[in-house]
C-alpha positions in Angstrom: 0.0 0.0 0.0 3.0 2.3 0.8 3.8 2.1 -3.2 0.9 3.2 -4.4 -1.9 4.9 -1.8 -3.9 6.5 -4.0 -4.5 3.6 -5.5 -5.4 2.2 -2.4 -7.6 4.9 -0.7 -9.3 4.5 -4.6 -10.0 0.3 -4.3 -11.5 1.4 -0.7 -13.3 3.6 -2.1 -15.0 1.7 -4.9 -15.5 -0.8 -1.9 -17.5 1.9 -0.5 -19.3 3.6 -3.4 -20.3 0.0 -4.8 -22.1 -0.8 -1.2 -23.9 2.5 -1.7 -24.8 2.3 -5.0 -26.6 -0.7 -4.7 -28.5 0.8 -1.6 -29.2 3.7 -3.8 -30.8 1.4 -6.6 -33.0 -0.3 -4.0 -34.7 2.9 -3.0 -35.4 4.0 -7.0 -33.5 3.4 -10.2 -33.8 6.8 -11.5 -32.1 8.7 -7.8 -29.4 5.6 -8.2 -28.6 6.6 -11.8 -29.4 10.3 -12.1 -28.2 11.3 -8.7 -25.9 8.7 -6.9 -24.4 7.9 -10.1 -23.3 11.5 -10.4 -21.8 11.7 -6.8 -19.7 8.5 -7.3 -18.3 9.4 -10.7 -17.9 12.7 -9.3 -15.7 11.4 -6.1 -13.7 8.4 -8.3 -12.2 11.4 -10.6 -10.9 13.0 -8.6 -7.4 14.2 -8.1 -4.4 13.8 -6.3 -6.4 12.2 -3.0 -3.9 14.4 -1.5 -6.1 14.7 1.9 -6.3 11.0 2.4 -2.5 10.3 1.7 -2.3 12.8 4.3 -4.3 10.9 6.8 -2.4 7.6 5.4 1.4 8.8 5.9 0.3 10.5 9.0 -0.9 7.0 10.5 2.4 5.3 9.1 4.7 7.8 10.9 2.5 7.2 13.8 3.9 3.7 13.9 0.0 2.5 12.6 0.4 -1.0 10.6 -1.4 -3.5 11.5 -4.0 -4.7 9.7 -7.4 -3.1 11.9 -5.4 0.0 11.6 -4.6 0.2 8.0 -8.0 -0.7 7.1 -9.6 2.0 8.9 -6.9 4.9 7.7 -8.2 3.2 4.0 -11.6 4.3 5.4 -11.3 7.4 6.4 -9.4 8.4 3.5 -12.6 7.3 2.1 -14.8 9.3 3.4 -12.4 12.5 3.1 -12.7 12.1 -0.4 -16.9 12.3 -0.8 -16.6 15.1 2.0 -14.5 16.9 -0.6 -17.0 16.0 -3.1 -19.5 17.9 -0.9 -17.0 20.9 -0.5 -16.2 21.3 -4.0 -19.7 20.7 -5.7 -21.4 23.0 -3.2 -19.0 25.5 -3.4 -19.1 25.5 -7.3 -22.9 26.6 -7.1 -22.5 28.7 -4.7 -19.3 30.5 -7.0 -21.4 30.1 -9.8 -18.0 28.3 -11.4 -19.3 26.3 -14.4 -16.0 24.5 -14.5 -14.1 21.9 -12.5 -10.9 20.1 -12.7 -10.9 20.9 -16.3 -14.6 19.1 -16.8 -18.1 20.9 -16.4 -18.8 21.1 -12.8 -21.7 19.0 -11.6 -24.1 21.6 -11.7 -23.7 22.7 -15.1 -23.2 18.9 -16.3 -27.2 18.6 -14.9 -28.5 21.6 -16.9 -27.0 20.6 -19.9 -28.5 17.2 -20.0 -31.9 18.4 -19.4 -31.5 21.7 -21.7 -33.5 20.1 -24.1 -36.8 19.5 -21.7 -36.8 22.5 -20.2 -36.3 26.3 -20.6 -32.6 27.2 -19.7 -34.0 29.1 -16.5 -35.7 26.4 -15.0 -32.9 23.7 -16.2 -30.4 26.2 -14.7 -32.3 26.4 -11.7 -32.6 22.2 -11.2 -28.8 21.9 -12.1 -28.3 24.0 -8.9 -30.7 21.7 -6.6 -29.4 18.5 -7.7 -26.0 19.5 -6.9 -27.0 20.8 -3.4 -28.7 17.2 -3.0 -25.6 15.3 -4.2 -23.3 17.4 -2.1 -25.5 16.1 0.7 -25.6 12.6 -0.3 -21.9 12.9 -0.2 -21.7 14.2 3.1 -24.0 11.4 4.1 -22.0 9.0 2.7 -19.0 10.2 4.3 -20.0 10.2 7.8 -21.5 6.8 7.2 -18.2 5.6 6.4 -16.8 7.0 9.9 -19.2 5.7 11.8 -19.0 2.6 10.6 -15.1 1.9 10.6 -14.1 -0.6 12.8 -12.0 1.1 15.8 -11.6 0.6 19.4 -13.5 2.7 22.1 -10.6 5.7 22.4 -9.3 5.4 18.8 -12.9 6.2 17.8 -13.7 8.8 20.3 -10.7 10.8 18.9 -11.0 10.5 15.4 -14.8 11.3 15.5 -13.8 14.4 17.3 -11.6 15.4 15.0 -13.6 14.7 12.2 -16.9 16.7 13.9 -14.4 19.6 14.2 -13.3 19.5 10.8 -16.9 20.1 9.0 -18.1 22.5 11.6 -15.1 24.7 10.9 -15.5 24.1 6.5 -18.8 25.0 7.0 -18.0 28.2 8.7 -14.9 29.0 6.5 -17.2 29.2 3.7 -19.2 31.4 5.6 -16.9 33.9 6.5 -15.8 33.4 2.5 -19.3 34.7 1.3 -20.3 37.3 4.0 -16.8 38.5 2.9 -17.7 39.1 -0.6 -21.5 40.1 0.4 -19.5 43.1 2.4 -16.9 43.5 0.6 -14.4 42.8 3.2 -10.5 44.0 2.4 -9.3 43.4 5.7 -6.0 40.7 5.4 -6.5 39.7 9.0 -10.5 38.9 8.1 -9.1 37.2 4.6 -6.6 34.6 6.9 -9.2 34.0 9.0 -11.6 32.2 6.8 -8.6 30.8 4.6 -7.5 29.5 8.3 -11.0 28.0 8.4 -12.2 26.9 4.9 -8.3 25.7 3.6 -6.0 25.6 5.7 -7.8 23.2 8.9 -9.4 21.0 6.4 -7.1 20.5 3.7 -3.6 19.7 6.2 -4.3 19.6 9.5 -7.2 17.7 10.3 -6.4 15.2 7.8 -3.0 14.2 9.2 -4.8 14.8 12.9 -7.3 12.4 11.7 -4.3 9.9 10.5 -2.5 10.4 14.0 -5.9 9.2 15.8 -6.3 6.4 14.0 -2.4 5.2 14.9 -2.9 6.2 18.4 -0.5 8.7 18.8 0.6 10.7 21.9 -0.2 14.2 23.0 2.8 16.0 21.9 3.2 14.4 18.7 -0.4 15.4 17.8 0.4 18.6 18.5 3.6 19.2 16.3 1.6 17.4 13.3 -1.1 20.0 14.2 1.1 23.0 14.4 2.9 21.7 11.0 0.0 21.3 9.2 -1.5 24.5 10.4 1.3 26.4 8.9 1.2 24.5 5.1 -2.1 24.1 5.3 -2.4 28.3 5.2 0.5 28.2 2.7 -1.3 25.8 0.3 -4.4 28.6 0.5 -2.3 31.4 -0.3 -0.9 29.6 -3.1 -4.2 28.6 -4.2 -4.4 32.3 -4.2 -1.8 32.7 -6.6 -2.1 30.3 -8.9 -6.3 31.3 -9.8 -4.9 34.6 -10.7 -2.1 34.3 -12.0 -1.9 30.3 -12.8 -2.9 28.5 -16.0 -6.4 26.6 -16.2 -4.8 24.1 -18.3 -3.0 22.9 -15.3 -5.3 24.2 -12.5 -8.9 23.0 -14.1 -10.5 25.9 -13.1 -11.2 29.3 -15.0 -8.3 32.0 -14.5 -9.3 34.7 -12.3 -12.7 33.5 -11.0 -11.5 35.0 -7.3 -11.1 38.8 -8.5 -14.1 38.4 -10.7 -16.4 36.8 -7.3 -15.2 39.3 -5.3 -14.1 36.6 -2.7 -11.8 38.0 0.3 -8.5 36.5 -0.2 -5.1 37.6 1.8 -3.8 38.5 -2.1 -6.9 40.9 -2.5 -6.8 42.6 0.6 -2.8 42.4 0.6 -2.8 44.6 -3.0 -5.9 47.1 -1.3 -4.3 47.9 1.4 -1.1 48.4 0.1 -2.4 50.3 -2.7 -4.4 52.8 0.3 -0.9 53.4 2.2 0.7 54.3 -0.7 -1.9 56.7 -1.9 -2.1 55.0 -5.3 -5.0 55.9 -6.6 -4.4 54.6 -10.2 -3.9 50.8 -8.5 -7.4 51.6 -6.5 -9.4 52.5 -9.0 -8.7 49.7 -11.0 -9.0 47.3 -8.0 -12.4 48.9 -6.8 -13.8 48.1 -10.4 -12.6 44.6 -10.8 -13.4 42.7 -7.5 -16.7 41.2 -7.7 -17.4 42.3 -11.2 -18.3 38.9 -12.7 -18.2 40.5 -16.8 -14.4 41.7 -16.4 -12.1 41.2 -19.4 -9.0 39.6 -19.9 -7.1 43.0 -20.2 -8.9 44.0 -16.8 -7.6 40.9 -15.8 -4.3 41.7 -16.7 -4.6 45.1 -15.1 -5.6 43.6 -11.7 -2.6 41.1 -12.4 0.2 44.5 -13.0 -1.6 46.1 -9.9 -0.8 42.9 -7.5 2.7 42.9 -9.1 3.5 46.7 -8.7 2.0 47.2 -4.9 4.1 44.2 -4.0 1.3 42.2 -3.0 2.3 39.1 -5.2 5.5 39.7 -3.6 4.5 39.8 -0.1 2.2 36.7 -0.5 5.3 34.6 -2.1 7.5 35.5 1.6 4.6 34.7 3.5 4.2 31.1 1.9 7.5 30.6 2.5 7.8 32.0 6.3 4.7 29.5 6.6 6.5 26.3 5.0 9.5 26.5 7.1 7.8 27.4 10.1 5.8 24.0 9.7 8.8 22.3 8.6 9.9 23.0 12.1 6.9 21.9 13.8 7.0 18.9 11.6 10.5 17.9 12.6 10.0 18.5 16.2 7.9 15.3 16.1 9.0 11.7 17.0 8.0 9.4 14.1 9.1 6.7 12.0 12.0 8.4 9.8 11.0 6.7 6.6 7.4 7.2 6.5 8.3 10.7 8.0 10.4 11.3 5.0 7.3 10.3 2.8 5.0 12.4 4.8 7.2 15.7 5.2 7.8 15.5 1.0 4.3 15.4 0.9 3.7 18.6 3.2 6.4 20.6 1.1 5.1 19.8 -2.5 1.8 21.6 -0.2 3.1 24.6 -1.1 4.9 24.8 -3.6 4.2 26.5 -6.8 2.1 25.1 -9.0 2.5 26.0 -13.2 2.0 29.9 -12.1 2.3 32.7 -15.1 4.1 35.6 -15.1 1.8 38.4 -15.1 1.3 39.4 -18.9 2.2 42.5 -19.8 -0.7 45.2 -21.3 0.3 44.5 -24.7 0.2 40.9 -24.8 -1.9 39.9 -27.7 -5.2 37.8 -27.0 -4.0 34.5 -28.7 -0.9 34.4 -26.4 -3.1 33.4 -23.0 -6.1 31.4 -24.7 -7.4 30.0 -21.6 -7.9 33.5 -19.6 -11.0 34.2 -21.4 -13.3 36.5 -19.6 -16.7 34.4 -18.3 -19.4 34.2 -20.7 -20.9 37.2 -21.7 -18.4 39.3 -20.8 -16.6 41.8 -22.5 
C-alpha cells in the first residue's frame, strides 16, 4: 500500500461507493442513476487524494500497521474524499463556477442534459438543486463511512472528534468566504481567518490529525503534526491564491481569475488594497475597486488587476509569506517523533503543499489575446 496509496484509498473507495450504490438502486433506479451515479463518478475522478495520503502517511509515521489500523486509515481516507465531493460541488454553485478540474462542474453537467426538456431558467435552476442534494448525499455517505469503521472505544472517540471539528469549521470558512464578498471585506486579517478555516484546517491539519488518531499517537506528537499542518495548510491557500490569478487553467482546471471576478476576500486581495491605500495609489485603486466582484471583467482588466498585485508588491509579499509558513511548519514537523521513513514520505508530501504550481508571469498590457487562450473573460463578458 506504501507504493501506491492512492491507489489504495481508490479500491477502498470503490468498496465503498459500490455498497452505496446498490442501496441507492433499491430505494429508485432513476435517484441511483441520475443522482448517486453523479456523486460517485464525481468522487472516483478525482485528483491527487492528496487529503487522504495525508491521513495515510500520517498513521504510518504514527507507527500505525497492523492490519485493523490500515483498514480503517483506508476508510477514512474514504470518506475524506466524498466530504471533498460535498466541499467542492457546493461550493461551485454557490461560486457560480461552471467548470471543475478541467470538466463541467456538476451543476452545469445537470443543466446541460436536461436543456433540451426544459427552458434554460428552470434547467439552470434544477442543475443547482441536484448539486446541493448530491453534495449532501456525499456528506452522508461520508459520515456513514466514519461511523461505521471498525476502531476501538478511544481510537474512535478521537477521530470522531476530529472529524466533527473539521466540518463544523469548512462549513464556517465558507461562511466567512461569502459574507466576505457580500460586504466587501478587504481586511487581510479577516481574509486569513476564513482561509485558516475553509483551507488551511481541512485541507492539512485535520487530515494528518485524523491519520495520527487512528495510529494512536501521543499528545505531543499530535500537536507538532497539528502545528505543522496548520502552517502548510495556510500556505497551500495562499498559493491557491496565486495560482487562480495568476496560474494556468490548463493545469489548474479551473477558469483563471474567477476570485477577482467573485469578489471573494482572499489575503492576495486585501494584501494589494491595502497596500495600494498606504501608498496613496490611486491609479492601482481605481482599477482594483472596479474589478473585484465584477463577474463581466475582461481579460485585459484581468491583466490590469494582475500588473496592480505585481506593482503594490502584494504578489511579492504573498510569495514570503508562503515561504515563512512552509518553514515554520517544517519546524513543527520535525519536532515530532515518528518513523523516519514514512516521515520522510510524509514531510515531502507537506512541502510539494506549497509549492508552486505552473503559475504565469503576469502578462504584460500588450500581450496579444492568442498568447493566453485559456484566460477568457466568463461568458458574456466583454
Amino acid at each position: 500500500m506504501d507504493a501506491d496509496v492512492p491507489s489504495a484509498i481508490g479500491d477502498a473507495l470503490e468498496r465503498v461507493l459500490a455498497d452505496r450504490l446498490t442501496r441507492a438502486g433499491v430505494l429508485d433506479a432513476e435517484f441511483a442513476g441520475e443522482l448517486a451515479e453523479r456523486v460517485a463518478r464525481f468522487t472516483r475522478e478525482g485528483g491527487k487524494r492528496t487529503r487522504s495520503q495525508f491521513v495515510w502517511w500520517s498513521m504510518r509515521a504514527c507507527g500505525g500497521g497492523d492490519e485493523p489500523t490500515t483498514a480503517a486509515a483506508l476508510r477514512i481516507g474514504a470518506a475524506l474524499e466524498l466530504l471533498q465531493t460535498c466541499a467542492l460541488v457546493h461550493d461551485d454553485v454557490m461560486d457560480g463556477s461552471a467548470l471543475r478540474r478541467g470538466r463541467p462542474a456538476l451543476h452545469a453537467d445537470v443543466r446541460d442534459s436536461c436543456s433540451g426538456a426544459a427552458p434554460p431558467a428552470r434547467a439552470a435552476r434544477f442543475g443547482e438543486a441536484v448539486a446541493v442534494l448530491a453534495g449532501d448525499l456525499a456528506l452522508v455517505w461520508a459520515d456513514d463511512i466514519v461511523a461505521d469503521t471498525a476502531l476501538d472505544p478511544w481510537t474512535a472517540t478521537a477521530v470522531r472528534e476530529v472529524w466533527s471539528d473539521m466540518r463544523t469549521e469548512m462549513v464556517a470558512g465558507q461562511f466567512l468566504d461569502l459574507r466576505g464578498q457580500l460586504t466587501g471585506s478587504r481586511s487581510p486579517a479577516q481574509a486569513l481567518r476564513a482561509a485558516h478555516l475553509k483551507s488551511a484546517l481541512y485541507s492539512v491539519e485535520r487530515p494528518l490529525a485524523l491519520g495520527a488518531a487512528v495510529a494512536g499517537a501521543d499528545g505531543r506528537t499530535m500537536r507538532a503534526l497539528c502545528s505543522a499542518g496548520r502552517c502548510v495548510g495556510m500556505a497551500f491557500q495562499l498559493r491557491d491564491d496565486l495560482e487562480d490569478v495568476f496560474g494556468d487553467p490548463r493545469h489548474t482546471g479551473k477558469s483563471c481569475g474567477g476570485d477577482i471576478r467573485e469578489g471573494k476576500p482572499t489575503y492576495l486581495a486585501a494584501l494589494a488594497v491595502a497596500r495600494a491605500e498606504a501608498a496613496a495609489d490611486r491609479p492601482a485603486r481605481e482599477v482594483l475597486e472596479g474589478a473585484l466582484g465584477n463577474a463581466d471583467l475582461s481579460r485585459d482588466g484581468l491583466d490590469e488587476v494582475r500588473e496592480v498585485l505585481v506593482r503594490t508588491g502584494a504578489r511579492a509579499a504573498v510569495e514570503a509569506k508562503i515561504e515563512r509558513l512552509s518553514a515554520q511548519g517544517m519546524r513543527h514537523f520535525d519536532g515530532a517523533l515518528l518513523d523516519a521513513e514514512a516521515a520522510a514520505r510524509l514531510r515531502r508530501l507537506l512541502t510539494a503543499q506549497a509549492a508552486s504550481r505552473a503559475v504565469d508571469d503576469p502578462p504584460g498590457r500588450a500581450r496579444s489575446a492568442s498568447a493566453a487562450p485559456a484566460c477568457d473573460a466568463p461568458e458574456g463578458g466583454r
